[in-house]
N, C-alpha and C positions, 0 to 999 in steps of 0.2 A: 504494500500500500504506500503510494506518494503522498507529498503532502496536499497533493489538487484531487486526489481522490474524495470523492462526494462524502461527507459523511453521513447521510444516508444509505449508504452503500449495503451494509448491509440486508435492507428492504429494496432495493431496487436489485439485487442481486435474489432474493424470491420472484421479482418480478419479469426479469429480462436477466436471468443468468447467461446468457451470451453477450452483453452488453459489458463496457466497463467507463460508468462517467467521471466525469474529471472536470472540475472545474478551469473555464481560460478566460483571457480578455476579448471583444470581440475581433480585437485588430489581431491575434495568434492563432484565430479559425478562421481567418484570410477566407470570408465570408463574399457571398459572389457581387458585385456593383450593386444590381434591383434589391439584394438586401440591405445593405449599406442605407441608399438610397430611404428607402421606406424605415428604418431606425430614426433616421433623420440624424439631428446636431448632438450625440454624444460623445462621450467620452472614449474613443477606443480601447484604451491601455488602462481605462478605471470602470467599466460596465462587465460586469460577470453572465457567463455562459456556463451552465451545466450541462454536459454533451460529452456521447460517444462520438469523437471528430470522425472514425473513420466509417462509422457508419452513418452518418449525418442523421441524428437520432438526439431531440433533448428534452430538458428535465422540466418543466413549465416551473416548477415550487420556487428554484434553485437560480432562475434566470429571469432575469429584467425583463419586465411587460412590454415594453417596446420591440425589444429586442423578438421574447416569444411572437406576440404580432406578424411580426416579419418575415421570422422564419416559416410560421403558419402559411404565407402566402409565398413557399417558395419549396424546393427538391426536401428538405427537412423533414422528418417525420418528430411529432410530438410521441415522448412516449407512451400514453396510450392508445394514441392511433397507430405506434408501431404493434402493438401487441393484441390489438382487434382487428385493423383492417390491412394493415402493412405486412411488410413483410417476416416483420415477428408473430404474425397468426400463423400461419403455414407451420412455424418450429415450434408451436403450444403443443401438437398435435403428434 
């Protein structure tokens, strides 16, 4: 365990044990332009993201409501939509 490891983790590892979130800023998930964009005027290097980066996969509780917003409107899956209709259904099963 690192120190950006979610401390949740252990409940989100019942949840999406194939998953592993980590807390970053959102300029270190080099996030695509239309999200940027629609964030609008923050802080890069001071706004937190709770997210599995490689699977573009995040944590709503743990991340900035702007930021969630955003990502909702773009390839990101929140995680419970990873785990009902994304691609984390399919591995429930």
């Amino acid at each position: 365990m690192s120190s950006r490891t979610c401390p949740d983790w252990p409940a989100l590892m019942e949840l999406a044990p194939e998953l592993q979130f980590k807390h970053f800023t959102v300029r270190e998930l080099e996030l695509p332009a239309d999200v940027l964009v629609a964030i609008g005027n923050v802080p890069l290097d001071e706004v937190n993201v709770c997210a599995d980066a490689d699977r573009h996969v995040f944590y709503a509780p743990h991340t900035d409501p702007k930021v969630v917003e955003a990502l909702r409107g773009s390839h990101w899956f929140d995680l419970d939509e990873w785990r009902t209709s994304g691609p984390g259904a399919a591995q429930a099963y």
